[in-house]
N, C-alpha and C positions, 0 to 999 in steps of 0.2 A: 259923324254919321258913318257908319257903320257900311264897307261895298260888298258884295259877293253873294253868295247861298249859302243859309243854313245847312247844318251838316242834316238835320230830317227831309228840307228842300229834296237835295241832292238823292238820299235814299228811296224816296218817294219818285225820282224821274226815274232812276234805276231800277226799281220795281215795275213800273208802267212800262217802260220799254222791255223788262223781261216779259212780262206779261202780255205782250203785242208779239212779239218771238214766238213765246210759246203757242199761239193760236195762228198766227201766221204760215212757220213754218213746217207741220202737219200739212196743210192745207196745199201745199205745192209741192209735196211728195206725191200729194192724191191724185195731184194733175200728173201727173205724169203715166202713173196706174191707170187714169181714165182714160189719155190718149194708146196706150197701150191696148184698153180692154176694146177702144173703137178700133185698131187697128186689125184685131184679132176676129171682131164681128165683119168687119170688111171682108175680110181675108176669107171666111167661111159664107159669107154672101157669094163673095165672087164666084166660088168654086161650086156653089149648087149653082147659079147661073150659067155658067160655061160649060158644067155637065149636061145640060139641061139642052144647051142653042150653041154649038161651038161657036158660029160668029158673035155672042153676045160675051159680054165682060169680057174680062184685061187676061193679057199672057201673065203670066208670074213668073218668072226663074230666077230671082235673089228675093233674099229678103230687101232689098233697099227698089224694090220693084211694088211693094206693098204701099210703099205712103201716094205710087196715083193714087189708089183708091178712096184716098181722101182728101185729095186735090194736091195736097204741098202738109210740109210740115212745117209746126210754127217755128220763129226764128231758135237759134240754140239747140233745136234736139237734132239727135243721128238716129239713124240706125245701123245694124253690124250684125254680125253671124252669119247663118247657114252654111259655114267653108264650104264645102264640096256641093257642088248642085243635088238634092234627096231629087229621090224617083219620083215622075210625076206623080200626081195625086196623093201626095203625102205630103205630111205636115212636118216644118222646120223649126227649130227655135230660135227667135230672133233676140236680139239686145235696143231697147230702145234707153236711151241718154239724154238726158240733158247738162247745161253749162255746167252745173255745181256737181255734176259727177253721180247722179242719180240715173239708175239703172232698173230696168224690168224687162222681164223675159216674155216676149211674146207669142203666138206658135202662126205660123200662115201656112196655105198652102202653095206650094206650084204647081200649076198648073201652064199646059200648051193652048 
């Protein structure tokens, strides 16, 4: 009797498992671009709200000032940029990260 895998066996899990990659990892680049794109909508909420009612919404002065606004970031991502504090009421660009070194450019505002 005969132990092991066919060599078609074998090519067959090696194709399924590309095949699970390739749909997989797309798909968690997006997130990344998603948490990005809310962070971006936060960011431009906050700032007609706070134009609007100075006691209402968050102060902003970094970008790593942006993720209150959506309570906490999931585990693994950062944020980074805006070296020099921009003038208020103008928009920065942020770098949002995750573990696997996946990056996207976000923009917020600061605001007082």
């Amino acid at each position: 009797m005969n132990k092991g895998f066919k060599f078609v066996e074998l090519v067959m899990g090696v194709l399924i498992i590309g095949i699970l990659s390739a749909v997989t990892i797309p798909a968690y680049a997006t997130d990344v671009q998603t948490l990005a794109n809310q962070l971006t909508k936060a960011s431009d909420n906050n700032y007609r709200l706070r134009n609007s009612n100075y006691t209402a919404g968050q102060s902003i002065s970094s970008c790593n000032d942006v993720m209150v606004l959506i309570g906490a970031l999931p585990v693994g991502y950062t944020i980074s940029g805006g070296g020099a504090p921009s003038p208020e009421g103008q928009k920065t660009a942020c770098t949002l990260m995750d573990n696997s070194g996946n990056s996207v450019t976000f923009f917020a505002w600061f605001i007082q």
